[in-house]
C-alpha positions as CSV (number, residue, x, y, z in Angstrom):
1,X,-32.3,3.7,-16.3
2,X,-32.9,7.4,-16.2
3,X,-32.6,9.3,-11.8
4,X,-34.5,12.5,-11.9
5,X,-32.3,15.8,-10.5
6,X,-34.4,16.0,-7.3
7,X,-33.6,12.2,-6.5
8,X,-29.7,13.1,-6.4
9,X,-29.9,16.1,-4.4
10,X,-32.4,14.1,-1.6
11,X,-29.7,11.3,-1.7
12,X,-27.0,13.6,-1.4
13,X,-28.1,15.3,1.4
14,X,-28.8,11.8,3.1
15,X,-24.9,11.0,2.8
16,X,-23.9,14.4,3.9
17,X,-26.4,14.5,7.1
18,X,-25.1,11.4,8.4
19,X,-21.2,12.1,7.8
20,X,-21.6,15.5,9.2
21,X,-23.1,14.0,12.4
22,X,-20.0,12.0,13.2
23,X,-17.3,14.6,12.8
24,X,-17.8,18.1,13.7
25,X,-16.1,20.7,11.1
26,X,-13.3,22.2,13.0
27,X,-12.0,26.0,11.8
28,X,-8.5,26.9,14.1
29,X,-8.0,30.1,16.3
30,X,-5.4,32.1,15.6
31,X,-2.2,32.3,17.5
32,X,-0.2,33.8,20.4
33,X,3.0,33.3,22.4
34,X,4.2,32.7,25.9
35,X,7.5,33.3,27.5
36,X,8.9,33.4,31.1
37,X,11.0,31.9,33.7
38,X,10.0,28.8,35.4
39,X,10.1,29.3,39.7
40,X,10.4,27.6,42.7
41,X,8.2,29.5,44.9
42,X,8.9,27.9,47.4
43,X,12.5,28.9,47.1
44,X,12.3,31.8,45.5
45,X,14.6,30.9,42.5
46,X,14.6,30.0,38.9
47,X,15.0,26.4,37.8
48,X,17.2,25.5,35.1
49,X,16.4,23.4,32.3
50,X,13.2,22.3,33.4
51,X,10.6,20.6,30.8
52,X,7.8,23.1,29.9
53,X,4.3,21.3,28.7
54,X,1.8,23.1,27.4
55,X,-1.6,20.8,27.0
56,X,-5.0,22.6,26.4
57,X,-8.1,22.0,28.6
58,X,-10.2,21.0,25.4
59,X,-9.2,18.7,22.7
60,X,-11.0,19.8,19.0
61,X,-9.3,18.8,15.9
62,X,-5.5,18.8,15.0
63,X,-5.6,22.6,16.5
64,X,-4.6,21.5,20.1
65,X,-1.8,19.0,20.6
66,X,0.3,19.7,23.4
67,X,3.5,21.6,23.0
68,X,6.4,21.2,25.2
69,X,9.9,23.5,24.8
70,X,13.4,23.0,27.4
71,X,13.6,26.1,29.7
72,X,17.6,27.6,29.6
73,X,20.0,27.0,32.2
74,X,18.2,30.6,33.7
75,X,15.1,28.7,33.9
76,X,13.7,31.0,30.8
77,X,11.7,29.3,28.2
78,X,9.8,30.8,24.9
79,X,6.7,29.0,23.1
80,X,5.7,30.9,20.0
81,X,2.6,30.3,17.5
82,X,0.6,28.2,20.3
83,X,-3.0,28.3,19.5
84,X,-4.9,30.4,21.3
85,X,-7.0,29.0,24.4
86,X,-7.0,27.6,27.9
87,X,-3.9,25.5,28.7
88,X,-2.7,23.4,31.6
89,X,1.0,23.9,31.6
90,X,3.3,21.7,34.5
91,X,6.7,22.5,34.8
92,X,8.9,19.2,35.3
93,X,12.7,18.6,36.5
94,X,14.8,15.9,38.6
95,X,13.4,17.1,42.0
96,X,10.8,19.7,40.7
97,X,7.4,19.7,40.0
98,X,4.6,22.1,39.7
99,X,1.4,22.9,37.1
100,X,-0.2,26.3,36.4
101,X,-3.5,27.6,34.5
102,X,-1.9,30.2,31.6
103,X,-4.8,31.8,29.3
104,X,-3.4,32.4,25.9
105,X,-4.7,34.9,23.8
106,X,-4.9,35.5,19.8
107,X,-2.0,37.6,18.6
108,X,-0.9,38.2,22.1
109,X,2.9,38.1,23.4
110,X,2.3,36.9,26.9
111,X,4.3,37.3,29.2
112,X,4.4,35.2,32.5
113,X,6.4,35.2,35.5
114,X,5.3,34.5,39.0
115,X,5.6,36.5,41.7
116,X,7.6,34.5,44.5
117,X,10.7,35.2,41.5
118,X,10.3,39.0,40.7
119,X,13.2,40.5,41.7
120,X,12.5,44.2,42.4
121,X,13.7,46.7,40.6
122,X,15.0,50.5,40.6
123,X,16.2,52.5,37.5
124,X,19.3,52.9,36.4
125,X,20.1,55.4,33.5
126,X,22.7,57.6,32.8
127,X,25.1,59.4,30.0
128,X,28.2,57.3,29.1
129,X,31.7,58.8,27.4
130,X,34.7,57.2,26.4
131,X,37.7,59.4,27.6
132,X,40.5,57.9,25.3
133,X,38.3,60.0,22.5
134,X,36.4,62.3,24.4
135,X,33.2,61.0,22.6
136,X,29.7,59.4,24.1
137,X,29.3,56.0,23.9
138,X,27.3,55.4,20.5
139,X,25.9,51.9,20.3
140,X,27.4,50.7,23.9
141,X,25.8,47.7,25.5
142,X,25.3,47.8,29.0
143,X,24.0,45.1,31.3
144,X,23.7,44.0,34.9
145,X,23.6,40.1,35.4
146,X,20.5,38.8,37.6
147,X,19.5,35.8,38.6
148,X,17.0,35.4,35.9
149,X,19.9,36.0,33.4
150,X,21.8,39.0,32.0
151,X,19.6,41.9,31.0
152,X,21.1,43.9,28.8
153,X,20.0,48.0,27.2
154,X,22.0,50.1,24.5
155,X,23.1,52.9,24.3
156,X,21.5,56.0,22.0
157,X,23.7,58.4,19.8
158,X,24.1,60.8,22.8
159,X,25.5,58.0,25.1
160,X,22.2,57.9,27.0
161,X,20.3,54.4,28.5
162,X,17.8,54.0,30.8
163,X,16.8,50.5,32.5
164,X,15.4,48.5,35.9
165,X,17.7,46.4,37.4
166,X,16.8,44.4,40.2
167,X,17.7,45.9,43.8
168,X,20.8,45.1,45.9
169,X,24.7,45.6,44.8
170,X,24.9,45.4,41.2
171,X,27.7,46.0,38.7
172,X,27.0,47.8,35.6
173,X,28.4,46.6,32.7
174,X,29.1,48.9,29.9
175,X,31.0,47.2,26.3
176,X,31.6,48.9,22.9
177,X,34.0,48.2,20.5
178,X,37.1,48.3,22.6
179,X,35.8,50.3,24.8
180,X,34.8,48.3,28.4
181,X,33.5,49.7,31.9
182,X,32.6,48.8,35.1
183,X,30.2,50.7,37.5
184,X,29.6,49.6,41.2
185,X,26.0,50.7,42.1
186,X,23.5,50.0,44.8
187,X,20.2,49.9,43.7
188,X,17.0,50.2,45.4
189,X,13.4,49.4,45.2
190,X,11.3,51.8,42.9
191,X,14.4,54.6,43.3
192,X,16.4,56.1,40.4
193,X,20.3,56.0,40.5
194,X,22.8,58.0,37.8
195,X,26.2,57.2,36.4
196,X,28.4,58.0,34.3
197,X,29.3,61.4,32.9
198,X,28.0,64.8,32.5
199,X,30.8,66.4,29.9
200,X,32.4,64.5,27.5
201,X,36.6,65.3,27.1
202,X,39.3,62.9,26.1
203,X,41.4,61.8,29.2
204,X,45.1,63.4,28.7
205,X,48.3,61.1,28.6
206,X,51.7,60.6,29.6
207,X,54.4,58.5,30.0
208,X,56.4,57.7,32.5
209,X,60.7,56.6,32.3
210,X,62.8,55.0,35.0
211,X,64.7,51.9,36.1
212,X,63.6,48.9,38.3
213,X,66.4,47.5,41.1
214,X,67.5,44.8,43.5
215,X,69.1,47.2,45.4
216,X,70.0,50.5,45.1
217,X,73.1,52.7,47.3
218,X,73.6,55.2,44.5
219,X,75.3,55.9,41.0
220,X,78.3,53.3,41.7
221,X,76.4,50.6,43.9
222,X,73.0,49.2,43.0
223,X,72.2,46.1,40.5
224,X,69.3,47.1,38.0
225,X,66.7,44.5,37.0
226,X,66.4,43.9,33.3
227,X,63.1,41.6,32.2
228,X,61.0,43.0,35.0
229,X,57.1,43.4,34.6
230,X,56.5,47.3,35.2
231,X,52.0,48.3,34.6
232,X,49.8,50.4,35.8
233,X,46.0,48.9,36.3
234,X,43.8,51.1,36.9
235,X,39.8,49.5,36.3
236,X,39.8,48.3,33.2
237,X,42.8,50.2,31.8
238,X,46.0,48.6,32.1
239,X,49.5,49.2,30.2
240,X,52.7,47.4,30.7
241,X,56.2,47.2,29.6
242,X,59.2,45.4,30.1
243,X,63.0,46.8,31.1
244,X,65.8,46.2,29.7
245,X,69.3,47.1,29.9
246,X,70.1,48.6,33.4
247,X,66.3,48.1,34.0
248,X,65.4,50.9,32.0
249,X,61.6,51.6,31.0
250,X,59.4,53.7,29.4
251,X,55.5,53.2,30.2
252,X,53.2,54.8,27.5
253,X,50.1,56.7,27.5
254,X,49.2,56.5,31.2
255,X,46.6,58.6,32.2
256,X,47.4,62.1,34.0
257,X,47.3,62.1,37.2
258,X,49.4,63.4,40.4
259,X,49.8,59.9,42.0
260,X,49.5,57.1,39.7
261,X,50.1,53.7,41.4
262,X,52.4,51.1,39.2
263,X,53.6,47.9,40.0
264,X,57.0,46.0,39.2
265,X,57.2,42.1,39.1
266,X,60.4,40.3,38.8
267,X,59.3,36.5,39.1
268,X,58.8,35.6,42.9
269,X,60.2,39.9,43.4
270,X,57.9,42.8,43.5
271,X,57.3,46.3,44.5
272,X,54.5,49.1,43.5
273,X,55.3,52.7,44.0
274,X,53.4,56.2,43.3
275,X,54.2,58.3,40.2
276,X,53.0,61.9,38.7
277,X,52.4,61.9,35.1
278,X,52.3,64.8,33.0
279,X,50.4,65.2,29.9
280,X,51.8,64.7,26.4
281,X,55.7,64.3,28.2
282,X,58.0,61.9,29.4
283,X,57.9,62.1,33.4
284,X,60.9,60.1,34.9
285,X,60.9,59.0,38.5
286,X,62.8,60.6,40.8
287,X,65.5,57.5,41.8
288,X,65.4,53.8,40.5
289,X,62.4,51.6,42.7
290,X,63.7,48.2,43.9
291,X,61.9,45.4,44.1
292,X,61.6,44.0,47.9
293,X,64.0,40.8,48.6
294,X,63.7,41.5,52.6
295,X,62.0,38.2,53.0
296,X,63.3,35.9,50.4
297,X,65.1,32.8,52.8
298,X,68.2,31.3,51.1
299,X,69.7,28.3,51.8
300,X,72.9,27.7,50.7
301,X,74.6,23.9,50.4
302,X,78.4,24.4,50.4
303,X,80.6,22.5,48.0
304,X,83.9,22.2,46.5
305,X,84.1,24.0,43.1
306,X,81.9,26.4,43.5
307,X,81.4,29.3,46.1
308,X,77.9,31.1,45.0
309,X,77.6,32.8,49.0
310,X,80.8,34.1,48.7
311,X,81.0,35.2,45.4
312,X,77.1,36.1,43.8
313,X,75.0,36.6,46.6
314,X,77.0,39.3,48.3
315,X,77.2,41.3,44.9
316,X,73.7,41.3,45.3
317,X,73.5,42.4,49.2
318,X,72.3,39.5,50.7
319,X,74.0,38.6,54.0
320,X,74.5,35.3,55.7
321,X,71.9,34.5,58.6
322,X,73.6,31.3,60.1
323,X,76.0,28.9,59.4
324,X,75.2,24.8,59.9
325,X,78.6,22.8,60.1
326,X,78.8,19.3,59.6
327,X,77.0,17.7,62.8
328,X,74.8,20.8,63.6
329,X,71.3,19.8,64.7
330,X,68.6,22.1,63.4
331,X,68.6,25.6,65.5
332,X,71.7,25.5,66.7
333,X,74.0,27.3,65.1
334,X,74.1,31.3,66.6
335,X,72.6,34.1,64.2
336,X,75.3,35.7,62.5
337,X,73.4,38.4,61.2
338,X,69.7,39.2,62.2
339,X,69.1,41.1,59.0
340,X,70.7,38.2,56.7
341,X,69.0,36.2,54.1
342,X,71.3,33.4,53.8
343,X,71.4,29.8,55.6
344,X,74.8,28.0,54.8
345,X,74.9,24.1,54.9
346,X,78.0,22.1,55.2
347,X,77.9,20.1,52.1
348,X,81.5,19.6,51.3
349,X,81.9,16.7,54.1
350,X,82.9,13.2,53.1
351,X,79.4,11.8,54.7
352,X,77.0,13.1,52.4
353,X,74.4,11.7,54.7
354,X,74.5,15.0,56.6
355,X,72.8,16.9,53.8
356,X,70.8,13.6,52.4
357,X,69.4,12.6,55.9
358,X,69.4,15.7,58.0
359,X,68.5,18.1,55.4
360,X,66.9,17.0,52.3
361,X,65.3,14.2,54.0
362,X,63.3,16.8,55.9
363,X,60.8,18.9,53.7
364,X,59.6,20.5,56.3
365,X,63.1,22.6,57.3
366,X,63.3,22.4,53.3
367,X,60.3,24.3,53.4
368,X,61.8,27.0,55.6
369,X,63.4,28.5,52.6
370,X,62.3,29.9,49.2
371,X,64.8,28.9,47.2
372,X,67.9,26.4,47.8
373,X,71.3,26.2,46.2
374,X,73.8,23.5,45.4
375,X,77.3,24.5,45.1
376,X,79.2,22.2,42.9
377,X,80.3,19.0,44.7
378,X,78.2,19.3,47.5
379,X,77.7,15.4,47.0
380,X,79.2,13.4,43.9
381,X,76.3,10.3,44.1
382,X,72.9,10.2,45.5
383,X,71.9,6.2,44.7
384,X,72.1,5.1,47.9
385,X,70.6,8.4,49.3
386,X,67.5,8.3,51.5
387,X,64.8,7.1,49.7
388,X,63.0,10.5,50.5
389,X,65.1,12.6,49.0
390,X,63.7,12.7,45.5
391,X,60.2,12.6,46.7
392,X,61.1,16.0,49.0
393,X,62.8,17.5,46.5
394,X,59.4,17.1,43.9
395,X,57.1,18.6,47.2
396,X,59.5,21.1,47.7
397,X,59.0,22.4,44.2
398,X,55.6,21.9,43.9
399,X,55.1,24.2,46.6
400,X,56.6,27.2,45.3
401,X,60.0,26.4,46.3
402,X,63.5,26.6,43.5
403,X,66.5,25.3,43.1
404,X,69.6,26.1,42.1
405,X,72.2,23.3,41.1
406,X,75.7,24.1,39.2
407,X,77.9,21.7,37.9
408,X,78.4,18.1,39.8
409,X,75.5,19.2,41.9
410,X,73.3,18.1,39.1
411,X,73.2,14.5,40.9
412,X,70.2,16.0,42.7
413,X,68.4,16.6,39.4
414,X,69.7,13.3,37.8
415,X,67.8,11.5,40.8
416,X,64.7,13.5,41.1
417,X,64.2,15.2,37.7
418,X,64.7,13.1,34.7
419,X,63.9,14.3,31.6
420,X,64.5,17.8,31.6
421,X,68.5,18.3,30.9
422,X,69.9,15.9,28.1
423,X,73.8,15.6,29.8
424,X,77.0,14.6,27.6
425,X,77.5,10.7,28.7
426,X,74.6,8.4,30.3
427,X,72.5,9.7,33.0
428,X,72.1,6.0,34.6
429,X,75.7,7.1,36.0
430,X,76.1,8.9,39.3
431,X,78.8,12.0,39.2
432,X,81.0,10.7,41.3
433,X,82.0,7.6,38.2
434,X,85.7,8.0,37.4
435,X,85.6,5.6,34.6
436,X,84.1,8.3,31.7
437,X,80.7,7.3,31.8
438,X,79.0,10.0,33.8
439,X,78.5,13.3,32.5
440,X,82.2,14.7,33.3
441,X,82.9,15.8,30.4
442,X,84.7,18.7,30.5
443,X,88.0,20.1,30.2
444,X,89.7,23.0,31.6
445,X,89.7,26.3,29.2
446,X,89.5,29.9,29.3
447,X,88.5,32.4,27.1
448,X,86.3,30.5,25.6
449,X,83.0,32.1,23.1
450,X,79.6,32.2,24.4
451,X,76.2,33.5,23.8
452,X,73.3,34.4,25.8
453,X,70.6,33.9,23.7
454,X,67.2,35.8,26.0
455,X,67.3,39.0,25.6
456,X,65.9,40.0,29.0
457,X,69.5,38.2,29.7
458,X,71.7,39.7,27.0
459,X,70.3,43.2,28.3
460,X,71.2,42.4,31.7
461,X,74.6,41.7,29.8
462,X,74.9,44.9,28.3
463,X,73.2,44.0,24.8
464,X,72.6,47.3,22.6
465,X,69.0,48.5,22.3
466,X,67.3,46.5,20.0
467,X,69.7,43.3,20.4
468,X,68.2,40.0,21.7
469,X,71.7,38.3,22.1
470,X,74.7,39.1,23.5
471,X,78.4,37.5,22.7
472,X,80.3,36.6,26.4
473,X,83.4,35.1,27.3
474,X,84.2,31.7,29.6
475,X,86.3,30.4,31.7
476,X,86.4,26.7,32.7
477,X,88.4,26.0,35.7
478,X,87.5,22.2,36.9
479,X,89.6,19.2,34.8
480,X,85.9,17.9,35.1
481,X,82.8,18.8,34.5
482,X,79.2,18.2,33.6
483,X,78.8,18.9,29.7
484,X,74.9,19.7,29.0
485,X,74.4,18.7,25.3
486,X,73.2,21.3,22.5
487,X,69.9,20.5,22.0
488,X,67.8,20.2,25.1
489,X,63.8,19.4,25.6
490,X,61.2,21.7,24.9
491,X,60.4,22.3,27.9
492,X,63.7,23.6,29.0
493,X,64.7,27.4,28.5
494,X,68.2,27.7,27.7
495,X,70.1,31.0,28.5
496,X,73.9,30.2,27.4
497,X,75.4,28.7,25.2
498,X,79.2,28.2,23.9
499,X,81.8,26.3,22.8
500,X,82.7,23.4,25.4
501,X,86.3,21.7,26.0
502,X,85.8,18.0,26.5
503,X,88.1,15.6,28.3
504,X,89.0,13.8,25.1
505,X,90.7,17.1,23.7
506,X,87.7,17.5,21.1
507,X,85.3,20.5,21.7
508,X,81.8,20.8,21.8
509,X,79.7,23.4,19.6
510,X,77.1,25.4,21.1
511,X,77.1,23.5,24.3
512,X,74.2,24.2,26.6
513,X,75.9,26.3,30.0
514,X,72.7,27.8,31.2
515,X,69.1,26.4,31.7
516,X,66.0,26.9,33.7
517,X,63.1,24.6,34.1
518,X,59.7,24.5,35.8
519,X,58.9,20.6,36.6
520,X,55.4,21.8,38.2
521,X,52.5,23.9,37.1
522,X,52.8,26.8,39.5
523,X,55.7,25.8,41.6
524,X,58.7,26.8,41.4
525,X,62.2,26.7,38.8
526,X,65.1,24.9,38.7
527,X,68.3,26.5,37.6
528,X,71.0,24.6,36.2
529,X,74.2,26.3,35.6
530,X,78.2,25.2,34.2
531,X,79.0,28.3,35.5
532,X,80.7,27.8,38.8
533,X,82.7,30.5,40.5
534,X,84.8,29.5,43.5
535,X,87.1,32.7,43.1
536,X,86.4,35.9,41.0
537,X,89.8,36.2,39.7
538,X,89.3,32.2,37.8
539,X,85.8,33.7,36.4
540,X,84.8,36.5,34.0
541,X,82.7,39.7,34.6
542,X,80.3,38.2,32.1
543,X,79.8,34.5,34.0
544,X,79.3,36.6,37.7
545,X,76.5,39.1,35.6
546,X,75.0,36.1,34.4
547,X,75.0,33.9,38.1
548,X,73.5,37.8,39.1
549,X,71.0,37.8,37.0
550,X,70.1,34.7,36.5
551,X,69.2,34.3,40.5
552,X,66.0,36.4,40.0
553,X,64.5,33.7,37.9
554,X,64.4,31.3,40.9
């Protein structure tokens, strides 16, 4: 059968008329974008992480599906290559819920906040330098945070930036490199406010030299701090170094000034003092700055092999207050000494319960004293002690308090702090055991080797610059004692160590003789010590420096 041309063409259209009539050809608009914040007019705030819709007012083709983006945590969202048209765009959170009309045009960055949010604004520009160099700040970011987020500017290659911040008390926030600044500014509506600098010159430097006390009553009479915190802070510049032997230290490159404020820490021990520094030189201060131990409360519990109010604490100027004999009710006692530091509790009576019941089973006279100490022997066994005690002991420390425990006084640490000292001999035993299962260990000796092994320590020791240890000499004067074993936790800082007579006529090797502890995050230390001195003439220099130094890390 042969179709003529014309026939095909008719039939053709026919087909193409009918098709045409049921779907309408669609050609898509070009695009835009949108970005902004969502807000809660009513009050007045961005909303985090609301759920941003999009969905157009007229539906034509595969050109106008909704869109929907997350807004940030500032309530700021962004929806790029949306087609251009008329949308319908809700705004959607747990307790939120609001719609707007939003126009969005072809090739257009729209941008669309509402009102009720605006923050308003006032300029802030100005001319930035960094001193250390005497150059301006090329490339610096600086920013102000606001409650739609942190806007941020940089600066040009003359240190110059220009920006609205929103109005109120803002801090300007200026970053390069290592270079970082703060500026406090007000701003206000619609006004204009300048920082920063007008000439650029590099800040001169000094340093400064001196020494860091407990006390000081001249040349012959003072005790210098070694391991003390000296810095100066000063904005965002701060420097700091540490002294060593007789609390020497040398603070570098400090900014010139004629009073430059600089703080010492010692532990629980400060001070801050004023000092001039000179360009390019070495200024030393004019005497050695003590740290303040006016108000530090001691309380002493007395025992029989050791004597630490007799012989360490008056070495180190602190007097006795008041003196509790066995018996005394709390407040008793007469004031010895107004201007005294020192409580001393009877500890060396048969009834223990005294100290148990009467004092350590009451945290909150416990609590009257920043740090306590336990002569040797103050009590030999604490198993039948007041349930309370090791509970008290734990709250004491917790808040802030320390403790201070030599020889057989370290029953009160085998009761309440397990796991911190490893002792010669089980630690199921009390102290007072005569039958060689305790810890009581050791053996009378003198002369014997020792090391202290920190070098804030050794320094206090007389360690030569540049020396972290320092070789001592011991004397042990009790036929018993409690041995600490070489190797102790991790979490246990040991100070000493030395050779260690034993009962059995052996001798132990690098026997731990002085540790410190800290059983709570942020509370306070424990200190315990073989060291015990009940007369200077049975003890060494070295073992008294030690007990004197070793009392500022309570």
């Amino acid at each position: 059968m042969r179709f003529s041309h014309r026939f095909l063409f008719v039939a053709s259209l026919a087909l193409c008329t009918a098709a045409c009539e049921e779907e309408e050809y669609v050609i898509c608009p070009g695009s835009g974008s949108v970005r902004g914040h969502v807000c809660n007019a009513a009050s007045e705030n961005f909303v985090p992480n609301a759920t941003v819709t999009f969905t157009p007012k007229t539906i034509r083709g595969n050109c106008f599906a909704p869109v929907t983006v997350k807004a940030a945590e500032s309530g700021y969202y962004v929806v790029e290559h949306i087609a251009a048209s008329d949308y319908t765009v809700t705004y959607t959170t747990d307790g939120f819920n609001d719609t707007r009309e939003i126009k969005v045009d072809e090739n257009v960055k729209k941008s669309v906040e509402w009102p009720e949010c605006v923050e308003p604004t006032g300029t802030v520009k100005g001319r930035l330098c960094d001193e250390r160099t005497g150059l301006w700040v090329n490339g610096g970011e600086v920013s102000v945070s606001t409650k739609a987020g942190k806007l941020t500017t940089t600066t040009d290659g003359e240190g110059k930036f220009s920006f609205e911040a929103p109005r109120g008390e803002r801090v300007i926030h200026v970053k390069n490199k290592d270079y970082e600044k703060d500026y406090n500014v007000t701003v206000a509506e619609g006004q204009e406010i300048i920082i920063g600098e007008e000439a650029c010159e590099p800040v001169q430097h000094g340093d400064i030299t001196g020494q860091i006390c407990s006390y000081y009553d001249g040349e012959s009479d003072n005790y210098m701090l070694a391991g003390s915190q000296v810095f100066v802070e000063m904005g965002n510049f701060y420097q700091s170094a540490e002294t060593g032997a007789q609390g020497k230290f040398i603070l570098r490159g400090i900014p010139v000034g004629e009073s430059i404020t600089v703080h010492a820490k010692h532990n629980r021990y400060s001070t801050s003092f004023t000092a001039k520094v000179n360009a390019n030189v070495e200024t030393p201060l004019d005497t050695p700055k003590c740290v303040d131990t006016s108000k530090i409360k001691i309380a002493v519990v007395t025992g029989y092999h050791d004597k630490f109010e007799e012989n360490v604490l008056p070495a180190l100027k602190f007097d006795i207050y008041q003196k509790y004999n066995h018996g005394d009710d709390r407040n008793l006692p007469p004031i010895l000494n107004p201007s005294g530091n020192v409580t001393v509790i009877d500890g060396r009576n048969q009834d223990q319960h005294y100290i148990t019941d009467t004092f350590l089973g009451n945290l909150a006279w416990m609590q009257d004293f920043d740090i306590i100490i336990f002569n040797s022997s103050a009590f030999q066994r604490l198993d039948g002690a007041n349930s309370s005690v090791a509970a008290n002991i734990n709250l004491y420390l917790q808040g802030g308090g320390s403790i201070y425990a030599s020889d057989y006084a370290y029953e009160i640490l085998r009761i309440s702090l397990r796991g911190y000292i490893d002792w010669v001999g089980s630690e199921d035993v009390p102290s007072g055991d005569k039958n060689g299962n305790s810890a009581n260990q050791g053996g009378t000796g003198h002369g014997y080797d020792a090391q202290a092994i920190k070098a804030p320590l050794a320094a206090a020791l007389g360690a030569a610059a540049g020396e972290t240890t320092k070789a001592i000499k011991m004397n042990y004067n009790n036929s018993n004692w409690a041995v600490m074993e070489s190797s102790q936790p991790a979490k246990t800082t040991v100070w000493i160590k030395g050779d260690a007579p034993l009962t059995n006529g052996n001798n132990l090797s690098n026997a731990a003789l002085l540790v410190s502890f800290k059983p709570h995050e942020n509370g306070g230390t424990v200190v315990h010590s073989s060291i015990t001195i009940k007369s200077l003439d049975q003890s060494t220099p070295d073992m008294l420096e030690a007990l004197k130094y070793i009392f500022f890390e309570l």
